[in-house]
N, C-alpha and C positions, 0 to 999 in steps of 0.2 A: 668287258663288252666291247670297248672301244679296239682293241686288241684281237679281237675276233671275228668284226668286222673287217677289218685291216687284211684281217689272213682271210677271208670270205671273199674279197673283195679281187685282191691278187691272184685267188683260184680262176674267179672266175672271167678276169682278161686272158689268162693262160689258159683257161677252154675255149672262150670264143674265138679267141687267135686264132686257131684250127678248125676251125666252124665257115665252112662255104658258103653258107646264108647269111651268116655275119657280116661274111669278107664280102659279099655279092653288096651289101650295104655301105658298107664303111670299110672299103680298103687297107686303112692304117690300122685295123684291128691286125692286122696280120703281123703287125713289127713283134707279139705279142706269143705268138705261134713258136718261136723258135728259142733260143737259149735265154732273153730276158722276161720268157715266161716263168722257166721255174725259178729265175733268180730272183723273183718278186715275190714267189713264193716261200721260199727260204731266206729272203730277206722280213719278209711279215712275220714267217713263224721265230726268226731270231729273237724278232722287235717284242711278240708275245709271250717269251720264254721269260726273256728281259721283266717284262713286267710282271711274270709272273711270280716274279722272286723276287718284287720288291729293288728290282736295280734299274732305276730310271737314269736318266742321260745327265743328269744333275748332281746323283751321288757317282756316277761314273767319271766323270771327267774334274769333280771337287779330287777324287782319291787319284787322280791322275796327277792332278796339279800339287797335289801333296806331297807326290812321289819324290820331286828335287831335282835339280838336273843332273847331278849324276846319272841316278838310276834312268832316267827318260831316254837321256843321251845312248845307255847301253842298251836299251830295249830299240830305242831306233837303228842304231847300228846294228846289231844285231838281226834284224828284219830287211834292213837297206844289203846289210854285205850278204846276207842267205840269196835275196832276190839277185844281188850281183854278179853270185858266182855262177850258179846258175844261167845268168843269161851271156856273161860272157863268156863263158866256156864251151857255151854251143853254138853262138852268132858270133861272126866275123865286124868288124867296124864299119861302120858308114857314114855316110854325109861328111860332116869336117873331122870326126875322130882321127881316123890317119894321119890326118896334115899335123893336127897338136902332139900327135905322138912322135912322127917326123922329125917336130922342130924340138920335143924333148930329148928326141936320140943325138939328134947335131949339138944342143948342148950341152948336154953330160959327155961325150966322145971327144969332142973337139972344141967345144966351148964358146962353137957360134952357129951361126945362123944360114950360113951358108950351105944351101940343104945339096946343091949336085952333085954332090961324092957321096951324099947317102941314099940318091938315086941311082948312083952308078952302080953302088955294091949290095942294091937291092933292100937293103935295110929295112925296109916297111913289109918283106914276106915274110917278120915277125909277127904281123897280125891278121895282114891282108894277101891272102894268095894273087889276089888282081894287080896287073900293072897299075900303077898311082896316077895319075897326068896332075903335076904342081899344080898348088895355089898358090900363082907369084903375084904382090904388089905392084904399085910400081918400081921400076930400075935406083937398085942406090946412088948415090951421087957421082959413084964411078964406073955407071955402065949397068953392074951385075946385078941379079932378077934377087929380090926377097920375096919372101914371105907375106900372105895377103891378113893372114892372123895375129891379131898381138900377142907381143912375149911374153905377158904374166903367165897364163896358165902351162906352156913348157915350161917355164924357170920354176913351177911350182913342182911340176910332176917331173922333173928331171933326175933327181936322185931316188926319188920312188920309182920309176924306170928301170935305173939302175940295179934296185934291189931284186923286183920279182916282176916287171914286163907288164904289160898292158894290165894283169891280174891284178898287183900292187896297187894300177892307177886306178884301176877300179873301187878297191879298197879305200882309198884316201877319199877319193869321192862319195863314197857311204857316207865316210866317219863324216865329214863335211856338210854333207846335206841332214845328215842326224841331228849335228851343232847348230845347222840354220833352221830344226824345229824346236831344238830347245829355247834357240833365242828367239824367236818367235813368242812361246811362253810365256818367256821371262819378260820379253816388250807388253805380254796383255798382263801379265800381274802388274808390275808397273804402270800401267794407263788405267788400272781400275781396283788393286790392293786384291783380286779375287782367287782365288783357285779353280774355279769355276772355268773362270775365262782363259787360265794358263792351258790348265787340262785340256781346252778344246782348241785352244789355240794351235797347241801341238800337237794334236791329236790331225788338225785338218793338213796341217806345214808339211806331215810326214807322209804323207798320201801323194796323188798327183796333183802336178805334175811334177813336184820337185821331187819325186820318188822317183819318176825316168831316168831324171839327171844324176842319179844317185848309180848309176851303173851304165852312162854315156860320157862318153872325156867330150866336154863341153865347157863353156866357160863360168854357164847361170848359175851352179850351185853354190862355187867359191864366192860370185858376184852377190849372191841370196843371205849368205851367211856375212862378207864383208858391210852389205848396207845397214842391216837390223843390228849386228852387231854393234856398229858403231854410234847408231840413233840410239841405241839403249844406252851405252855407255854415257854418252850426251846427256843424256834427259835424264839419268840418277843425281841426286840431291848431293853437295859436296865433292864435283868434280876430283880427283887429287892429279896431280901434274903427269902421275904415271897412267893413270888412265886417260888421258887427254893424251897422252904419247901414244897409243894402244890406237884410241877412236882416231886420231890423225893418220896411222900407217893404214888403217881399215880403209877410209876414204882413200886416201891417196891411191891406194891397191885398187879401185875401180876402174878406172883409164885404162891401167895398164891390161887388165884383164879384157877389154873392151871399151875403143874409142868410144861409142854412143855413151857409155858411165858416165864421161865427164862432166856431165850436165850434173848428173845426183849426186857427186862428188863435190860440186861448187855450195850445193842445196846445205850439204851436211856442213859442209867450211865456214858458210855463211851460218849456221844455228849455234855452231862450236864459237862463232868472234860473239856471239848475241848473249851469248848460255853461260859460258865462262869468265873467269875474272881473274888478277892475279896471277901466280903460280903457276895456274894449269893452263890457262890463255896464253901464256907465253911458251909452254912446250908444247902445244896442239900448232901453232904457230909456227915453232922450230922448226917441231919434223914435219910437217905438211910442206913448207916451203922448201926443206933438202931434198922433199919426195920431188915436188914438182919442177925442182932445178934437176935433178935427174930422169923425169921423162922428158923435158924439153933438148936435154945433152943429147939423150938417146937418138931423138930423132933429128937432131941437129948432127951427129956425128954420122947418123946412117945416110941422112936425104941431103942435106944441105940444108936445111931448115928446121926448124923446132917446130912447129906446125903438127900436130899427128894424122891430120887430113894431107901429109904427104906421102903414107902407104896408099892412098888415094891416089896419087897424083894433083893432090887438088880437091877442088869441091866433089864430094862422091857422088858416081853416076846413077848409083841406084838412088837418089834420092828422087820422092815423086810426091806430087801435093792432089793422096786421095784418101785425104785420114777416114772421112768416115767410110769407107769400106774396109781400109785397115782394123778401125774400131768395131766394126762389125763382123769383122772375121777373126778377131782375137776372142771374138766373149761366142760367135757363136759356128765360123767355119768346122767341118765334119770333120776334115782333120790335123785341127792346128788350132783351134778354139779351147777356149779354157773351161767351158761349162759344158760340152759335151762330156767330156773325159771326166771332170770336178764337179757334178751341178751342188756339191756344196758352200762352194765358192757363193753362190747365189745367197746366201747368209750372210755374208763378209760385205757385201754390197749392200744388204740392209742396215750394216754396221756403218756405212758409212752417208746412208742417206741422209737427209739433214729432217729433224721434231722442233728442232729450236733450242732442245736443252737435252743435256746438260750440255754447255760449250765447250768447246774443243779448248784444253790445254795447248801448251806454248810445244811440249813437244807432239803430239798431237798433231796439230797443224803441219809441223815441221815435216811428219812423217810422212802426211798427205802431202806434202810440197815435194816430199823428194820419189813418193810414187809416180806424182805427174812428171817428174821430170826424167823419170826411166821410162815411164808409156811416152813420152813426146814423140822423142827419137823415133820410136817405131811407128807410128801412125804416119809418117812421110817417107817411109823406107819402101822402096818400092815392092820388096822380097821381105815386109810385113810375117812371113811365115816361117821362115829360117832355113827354105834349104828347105833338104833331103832331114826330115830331125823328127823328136818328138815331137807331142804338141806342146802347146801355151809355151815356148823356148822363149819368146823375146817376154815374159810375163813371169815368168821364174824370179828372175831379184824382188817382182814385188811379193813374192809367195808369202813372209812371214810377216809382211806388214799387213796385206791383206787377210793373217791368220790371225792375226792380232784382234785386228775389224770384228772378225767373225768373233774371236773369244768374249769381246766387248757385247755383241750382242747378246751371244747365249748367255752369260751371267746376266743381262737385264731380263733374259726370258720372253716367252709368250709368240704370238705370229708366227714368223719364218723363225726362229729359233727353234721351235716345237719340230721342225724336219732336221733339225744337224745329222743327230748322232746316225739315223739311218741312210743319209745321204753322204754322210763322211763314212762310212761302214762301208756302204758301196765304191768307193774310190779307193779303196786300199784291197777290196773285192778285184779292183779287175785290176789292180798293179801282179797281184797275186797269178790271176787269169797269164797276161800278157806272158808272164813268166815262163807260168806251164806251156804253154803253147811259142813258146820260143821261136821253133822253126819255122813258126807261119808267118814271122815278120809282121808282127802285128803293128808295130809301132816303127818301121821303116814307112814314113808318109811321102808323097810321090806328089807335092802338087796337086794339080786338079783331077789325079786319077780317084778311081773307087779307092776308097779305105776299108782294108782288110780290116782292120777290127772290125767296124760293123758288118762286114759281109761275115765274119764268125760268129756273131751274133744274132743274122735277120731270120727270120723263119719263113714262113709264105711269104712275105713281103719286105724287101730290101729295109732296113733302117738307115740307112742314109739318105734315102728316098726325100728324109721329112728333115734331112739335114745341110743347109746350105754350103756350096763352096763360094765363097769370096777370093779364091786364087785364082778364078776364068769368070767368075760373077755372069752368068747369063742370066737373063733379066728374070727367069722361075725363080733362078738363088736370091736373088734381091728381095721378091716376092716374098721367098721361104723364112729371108733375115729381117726382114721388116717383122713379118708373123713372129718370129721367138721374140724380137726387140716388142714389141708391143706386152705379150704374155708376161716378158720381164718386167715392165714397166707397170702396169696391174698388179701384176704380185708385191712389187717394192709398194707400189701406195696403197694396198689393203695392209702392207706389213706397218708402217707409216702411221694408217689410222688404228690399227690395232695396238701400240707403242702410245697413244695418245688417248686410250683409256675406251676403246670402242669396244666391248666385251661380243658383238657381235661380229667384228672382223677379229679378235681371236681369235671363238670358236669355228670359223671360217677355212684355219689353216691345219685342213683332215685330212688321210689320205685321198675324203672323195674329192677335194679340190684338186689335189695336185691329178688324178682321173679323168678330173673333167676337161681339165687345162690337156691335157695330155688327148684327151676324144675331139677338143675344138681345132687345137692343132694340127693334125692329123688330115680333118674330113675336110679341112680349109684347104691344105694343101693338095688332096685332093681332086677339091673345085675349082682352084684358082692358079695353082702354080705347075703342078704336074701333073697332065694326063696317065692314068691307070696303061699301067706297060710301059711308060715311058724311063731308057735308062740312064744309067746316072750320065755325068759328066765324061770324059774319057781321055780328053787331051791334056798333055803334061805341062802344067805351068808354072814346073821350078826347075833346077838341073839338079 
């Protein structure tokens, strides 16, 4: 029944959608009207096929976590490199792609960094038919212009280059962001002994946004898979000296792949001196410290200084002290936000609200310590959004911790748990979508312009309408992010009282909740933030 409803229900927002007397009423019925009407629709009838056969989201995601990581690993890759080839074969690179490919051709050729001879001789109309304009640093210590990117990820993709061109680095970037849903997993089996929580763990890690990255040469997949990897290895029982070598090259590898890492790189240093003893304490130690005497060489040899804020020149310009609209434009911007694109992330966040018990374990804690210390950085960055890129880009490393989150919840079950599986369904739904429709650049984001996804999506009535941008913030967007920040906050504390034994905010968390939330939203913004006809944003507020 409950199932029938669901699909009853979905029908009939995709009738009304279309419905002039509706829309003459409630405008945001309209978002309704256009392609996420029938996807509600066949996402219902999915969800009722599902039950109908006895296969609920509990024995699905226990058989997943049973699976192993082998087979997980190959089933993601697998999905990650079909969606890769795919989209790199018909899109050209944008935003920073180029420039890391760039500096992976100047390494493997020549074995440095000095990219003006592979400007001269064109070298980038390997990928990019458009002339390139550098991203130079500042001047090395003798004058000549670097690189504004760090050299982890060319030194990574540099003999993959070699082998088979921008395709190959595609490839590796699959297998990569594949391994950072397996460890993902493996982090919620470990924080809770369940299968439950692995299965879903992995199941949400493999989705967006760290599915975009899995076919954009960026730096957050590698950065995704180095953090969790090495908090896991951390936090198992009986460190041995070789894996405390392992978890030490993993941190250490964060910097290099991205100055702002250094911060969660200190996080993990700090839990490996706390966590460890003997043996392994003394090789996590080793190699961390040869790691760290060798990026401070690096940029002592390039700048004149060890410093890594001297590809900066210094303190970096982009920094700007306006976290909470950065924070508000990470969880809800149109397009750069992470629960736009994810809203099953919205689980992972109930995973980590605070009941009181059970108490957070040592690494636990730990995990959460080194989450905050990858969001820091980006809540004072003035360019919060990353460029020309996909979305949630600067929230990628934390993808597997906060999948982790989520696995933890759904094996406690009940509230916001009861939305996973259909709301993780839908995020691997429109990775799928983005694919197909390649050539619409669905996922080239422009700042504060319209976002083509949802203009592929809206029907009568725009869907980003009802979606804030935080990258030009006029005072409607603020309006529109305060309205989701509040919605969010209701939802976490009915999930909250439902977790603490309220059998009526259980039964609470129905499709018609998330309906209603969804009608309040809407006729609010509406009344309060945008006038009917009014369009979106249109000025570009990144380069």
């Amino acid at each position: 029944m409950k199932a029938a409803s669901s699909l009853a229900l979905a029908l009939g927002l995709w009738a009304v959608g279309s419905w002039p007397a509706a829309l003459a009423v409630v405008p945001g019925l309209g978002v309704f009207g256009g392609p996420l009407g029938p996807a509600l629709v066949v996402l219902a009838t999915a969800v009722a096929a599902a039950r109908a056969a006895g296969c609920d989201q509990a024995r699905v995601f226990t058989r997943l976590g049973d699976l192993g990581p082998v087979r997980l690993f190959v089933l993601g890759f697998v999905w990650l490199a079909v969606c890769g080839e795919g989209y790199a074969t018909r899109l050209r690179v944008t935003g920073d792609e180029p420039h890391y490919l760039v500096m992976a051709q100047s390494l493997w050729r020549e074995g440095d960094l000095d990219l003006g001879d592979n400007y001269a001789r064109g070298d980038t109309k390997e990928y990019t038919p458009a002339e390139l304009a550098p991203h130079y640093g500042a001047p090395r210590a003798d004058g000549r212009p670097f690189p504004a990117h760090s050299p982890g990820l060319p030194a990574l993709l540099a003999p993959v280059y070699a082998l088979g061109g921008r395709r190959a680095c595609v490839l590796l970037l699959a297998a990569i962001a594949a391994l950072a849903a397996v460890e993902a997993g493996r982090l919620a089996r470990a924080f809770t002994g369940s299968a439950i929580a692995a299965g879903a763990a992995w199941g949400l890690a493999l989705g967006p946004p760290l599915a975009f990255f899995g076919f954009h040469v960026y730096t957050e997949g590698p950065s995704a898979l180095a953090l969790c990897a090495a908090l896991r290895l951390l936090a198992a029982p009986g460190v041995s000296p070789a894996r405390a070598a392992v978890a030490a090259l993993l941190a250490s590898a964060l910097p290099w792949l991205h100055v702002k890492l250094g911060l969660a790189a200190v996080v993990v240093g700090l839990f490996a001196l706390i966590q460890l003893g003997g043996a392994a304490r003394k090789a996590f130690v080793a190699v961390a410290g040869l790691m760290a005497l060798g990026f401070m060489g690096h940029y002592q040899r390039v700048f004149g200084t060890p410093t890594p804020f001297a590809i900066y020149g210094g303190a970096p310009q982009d920094a700007a002290a306006e976290p909470l609209r950065a924070l508000l434009g990470l969880l809800f911007d149109r397009s750069f936000g992470l629960l736009p694109f994810a809203p099953a992330f919205v689980v992972a966040l109930g995973g980590l609200w605070p009941t009181g018990r059970p108490r957070l374990s040592r690494a636990q804690g730990v995990a959460l310590a080194a989450g905050l210390a990858v969001l820091l950085p980006a809540l004072f960055w003035r360019m919060w959004w990353g460029g020309q890129c996909p979305p949630a880009r600067f929230l990628v490393p934390l993808v597997p911790l906060l999948a982790a989150a989520a696995g933890q919840r759904v094996a406690a079950g009940g509230g916001l748990a009861r939305w996973f599986g259909p709301l993780c369904c839908a995020g691997h739904a429109l990775v799928g979508f983005v694919v197909w429709r390649v050539s619409d650049l669905l996922l080239v984001n422009r700042g504060a312009r319209p976002t083509r996804l949802w203009a592929a999506l809206s029907g009568p009535v725009p869907v980003e309408r009802y979606l804030p941008s935080m990258v030009a913030a006029a005072p409607s967007d603020w309006i529109v992010a305060v309205a989701w920040a509040v919605g969010l906050a209701l939802l976490l504390g009915l999930d909250v009282a439902a977790r603490r034994g309220s059998a009526r905010a259980d039964r609470a968390f129905s499709p018609l909740l998330a309906a209603l939330l969804a009608l309040a939203l809407v006729t609010f913004v509406d009344l309060a933030a945008a006038p009917v006809g009014a369009s979106p944003t249109s000025e570009e507020g990144a380069p």
